[in-house]
C-alpha positions in Angstrom: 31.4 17.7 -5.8 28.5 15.6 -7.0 25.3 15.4 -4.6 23.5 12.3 -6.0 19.7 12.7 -6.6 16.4 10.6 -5.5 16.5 8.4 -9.4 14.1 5.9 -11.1 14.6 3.3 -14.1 14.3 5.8 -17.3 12.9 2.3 -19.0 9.9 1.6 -16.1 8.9 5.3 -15.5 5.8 4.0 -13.6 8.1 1.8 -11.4 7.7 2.5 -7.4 10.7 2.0 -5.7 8.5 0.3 -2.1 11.2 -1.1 -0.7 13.8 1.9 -1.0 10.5 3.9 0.1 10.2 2.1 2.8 13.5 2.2 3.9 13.6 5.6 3.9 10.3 6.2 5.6 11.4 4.1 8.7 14.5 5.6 9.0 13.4 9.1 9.1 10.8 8.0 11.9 13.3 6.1 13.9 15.5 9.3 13.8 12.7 11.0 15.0 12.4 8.6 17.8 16.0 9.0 18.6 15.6 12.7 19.3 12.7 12.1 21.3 14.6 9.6 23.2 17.6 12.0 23.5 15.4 14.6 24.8 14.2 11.6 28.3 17.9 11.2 28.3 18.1 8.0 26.6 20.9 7.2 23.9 19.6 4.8 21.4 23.0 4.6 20.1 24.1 3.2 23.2 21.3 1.0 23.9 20.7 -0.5 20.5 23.8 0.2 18.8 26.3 -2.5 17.8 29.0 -2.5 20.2 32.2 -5.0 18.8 33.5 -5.5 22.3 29.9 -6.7 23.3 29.2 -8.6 20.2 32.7 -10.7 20.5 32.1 -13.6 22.2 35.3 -14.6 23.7 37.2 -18.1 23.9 39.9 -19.5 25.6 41.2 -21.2 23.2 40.3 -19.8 20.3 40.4 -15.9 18.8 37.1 -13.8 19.9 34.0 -14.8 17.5 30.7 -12.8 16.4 27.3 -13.6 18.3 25.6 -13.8 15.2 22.4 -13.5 17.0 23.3 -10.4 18.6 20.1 -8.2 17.7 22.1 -4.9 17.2 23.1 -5.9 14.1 20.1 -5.1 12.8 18.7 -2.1 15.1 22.0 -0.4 14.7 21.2 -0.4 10.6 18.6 1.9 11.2 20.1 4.4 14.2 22.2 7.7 12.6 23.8 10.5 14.9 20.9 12.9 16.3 23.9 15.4 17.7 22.9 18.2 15.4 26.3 20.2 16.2 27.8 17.9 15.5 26.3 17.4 11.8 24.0 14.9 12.7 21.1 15.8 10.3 23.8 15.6 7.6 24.5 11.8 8.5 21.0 10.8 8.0 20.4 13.1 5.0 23.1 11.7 3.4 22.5 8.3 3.7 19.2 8.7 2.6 20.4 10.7 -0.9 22.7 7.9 -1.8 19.6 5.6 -1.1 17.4 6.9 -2.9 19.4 7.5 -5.8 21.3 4.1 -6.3 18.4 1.8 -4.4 15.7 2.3 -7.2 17.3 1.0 -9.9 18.5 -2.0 -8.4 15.3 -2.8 -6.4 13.6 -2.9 -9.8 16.4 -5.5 -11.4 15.8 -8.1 -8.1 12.3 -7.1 -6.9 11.0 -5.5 -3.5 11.6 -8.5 -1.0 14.8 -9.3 -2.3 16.0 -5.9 -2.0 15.0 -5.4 1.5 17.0 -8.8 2.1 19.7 -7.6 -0.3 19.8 -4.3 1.8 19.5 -6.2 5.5 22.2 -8.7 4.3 24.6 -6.1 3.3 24.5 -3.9 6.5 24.6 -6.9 8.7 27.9 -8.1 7.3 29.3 -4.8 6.8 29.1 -4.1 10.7 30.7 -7.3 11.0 33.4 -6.3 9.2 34.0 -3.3 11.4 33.1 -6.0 14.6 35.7 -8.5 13.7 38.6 -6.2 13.1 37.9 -3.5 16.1 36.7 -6.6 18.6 37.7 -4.6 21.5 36.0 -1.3 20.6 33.5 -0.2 23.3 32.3 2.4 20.9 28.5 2.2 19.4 28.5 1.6 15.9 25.3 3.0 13.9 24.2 4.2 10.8 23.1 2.9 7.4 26.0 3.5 5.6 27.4 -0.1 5.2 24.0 -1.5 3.9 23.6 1.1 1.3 27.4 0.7 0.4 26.6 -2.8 -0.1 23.7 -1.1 -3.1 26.1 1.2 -4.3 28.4 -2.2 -4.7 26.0 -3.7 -6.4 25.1 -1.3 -8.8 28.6 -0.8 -9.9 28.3 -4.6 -10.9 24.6 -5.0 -12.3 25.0 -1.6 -14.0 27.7 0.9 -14.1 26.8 2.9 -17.0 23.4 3.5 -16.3 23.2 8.1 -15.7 22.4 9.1 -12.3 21.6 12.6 -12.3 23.1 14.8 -9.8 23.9 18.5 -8.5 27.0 20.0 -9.2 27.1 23.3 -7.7 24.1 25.3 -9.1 23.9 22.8 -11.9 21.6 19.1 -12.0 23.7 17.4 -14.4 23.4 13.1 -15.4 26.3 11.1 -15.4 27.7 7.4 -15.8 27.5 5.6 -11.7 30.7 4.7 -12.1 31.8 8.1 -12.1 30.3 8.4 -8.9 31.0 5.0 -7.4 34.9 4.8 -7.8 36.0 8.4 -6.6 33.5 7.0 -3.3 35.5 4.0 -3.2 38.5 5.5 -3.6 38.3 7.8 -0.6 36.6 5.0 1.8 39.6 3.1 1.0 41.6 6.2 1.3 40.0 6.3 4.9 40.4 2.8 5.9 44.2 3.2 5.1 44.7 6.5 7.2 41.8 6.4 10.1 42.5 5.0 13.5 39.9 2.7 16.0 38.6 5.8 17.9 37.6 7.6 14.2 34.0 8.5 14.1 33.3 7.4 11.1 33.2 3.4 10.4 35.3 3.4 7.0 35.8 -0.4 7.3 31.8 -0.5 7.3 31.6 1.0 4.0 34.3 -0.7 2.1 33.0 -4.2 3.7 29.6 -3.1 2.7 30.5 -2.2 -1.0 32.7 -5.6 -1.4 29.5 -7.6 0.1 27.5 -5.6 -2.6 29.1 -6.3 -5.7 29.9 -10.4 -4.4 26.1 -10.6 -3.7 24.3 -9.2 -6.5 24.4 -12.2 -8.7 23.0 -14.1 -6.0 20.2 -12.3 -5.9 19.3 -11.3 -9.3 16.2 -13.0 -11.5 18.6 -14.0 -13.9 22.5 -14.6 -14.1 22.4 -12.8 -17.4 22.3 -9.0 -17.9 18.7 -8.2 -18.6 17.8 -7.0 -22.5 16.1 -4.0 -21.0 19.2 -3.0 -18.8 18.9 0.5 -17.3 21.3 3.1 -19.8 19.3 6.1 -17.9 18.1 7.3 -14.5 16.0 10.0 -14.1 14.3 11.8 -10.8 11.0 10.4 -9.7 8.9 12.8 -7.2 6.7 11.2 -5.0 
């Protein structure tokens, strides 16, 4: 099993990934948060988790629709599962791996602000995704997962061959994204097929996220042509 590793742009080693920084940075503290909360007997998940059922607005005439204004779209990026037995510190660790490692490279292609958009935009509509087809759900839905799908879907468009470096068992070997990205895919879709409305993790989310990804990226790139000094390498950065 490949663990992906925190990666920069070989070509711009004195590039600071800010954005992904940030990212991380305020997710880690709002975790924090959520424990402290959990310890008053308060459930962030609950309270600012995006609910579908809640979300939906419903019509007489016509099928339930998204409140687009609903502001748990966007609180509900940044909540992850604080119930440590139940591998909640693994949710949030994980997230932030695959962040770190995939969000460098393509925050240095599009810029800081535009990543943060890129990164908003993504886990927005990949909640969406999960809202529209589980409308009645009364379950919260939280975690980053469908905003940093939508990276990893991006990067396997902008730049699938660049080498992420990862652990494999005892070992921190480098290899192509893609080899990464479609075995991911491949189980999420795997997932989607299989899992059931009640499943605790939102598969739908992450496939949504990863199509949004790689449909957006040209949107939001400097140029619609591949830039000359395209990442071929990734390398750790330590901060």
């Amino acid at each position: 099993m490949f663990i992906p590793l925190p990666s920069t742009p070989s070509t711009q080693k004195s590039f600071k990934p800010r954005a992904v920084q940030f990212l991380i940075v305020t997710n880690l503290l709002v975790f924090v948060y959520q424990l402290y909360a959990l310890y008053q007997g308060v459930s962030l998940a609950e309270v600012s988790g995006a609910i579908p059922s809640q979300i939906m607005h419903r019509h007489s005439f016509l099928p339930p629709l998204p409140n687009l204004s609903d502001k748990t779209l966007l609180t509900s990026l940044f909540l992850h599962d604080v119930h440590i037995l139940q591998g909640g510190f693994i949710h949030i660790i994980g997230n932030m791996l695959y962040l770190s490692a995939f969000g460098p490279t393509l925050e240095s292609m599009i810029g800081g602000l535009k990543f943060l958009l890129f990164y908003l935009l993504c886990g927005v509509l990949a909640t969406l995704c999960y809202v529209v087809i589980y409308y009645d759900s009364n379950l919260p839905l939280i975690g980053a997962s469908g905003a940093i799908a939508g990276v990893m879907g991006a990067h396997f468009i902008a730049c699938p061959k660049a080498r992420v470096r990862c652990l494999l068992l005892i070992y921190i070997v480098s290899v192509p994204a893609i080899v990464l990205l479609l075995p991911w895919i491949a189980i999420q879709l795997a997932n989607v097929y299989f899992s059931f409305q009640g499943a605790s993790i939102a598969w739908v989310a992450h496939v949504g996220g990863f199509g949004v990804g790689m449909f957006l990226i040209r949107k939001f790139q400097r140029t619609w042509f591949r830039p000359k000094h395209e990442v071929s390498h990734i390398r750790p950065y330590v901060r």
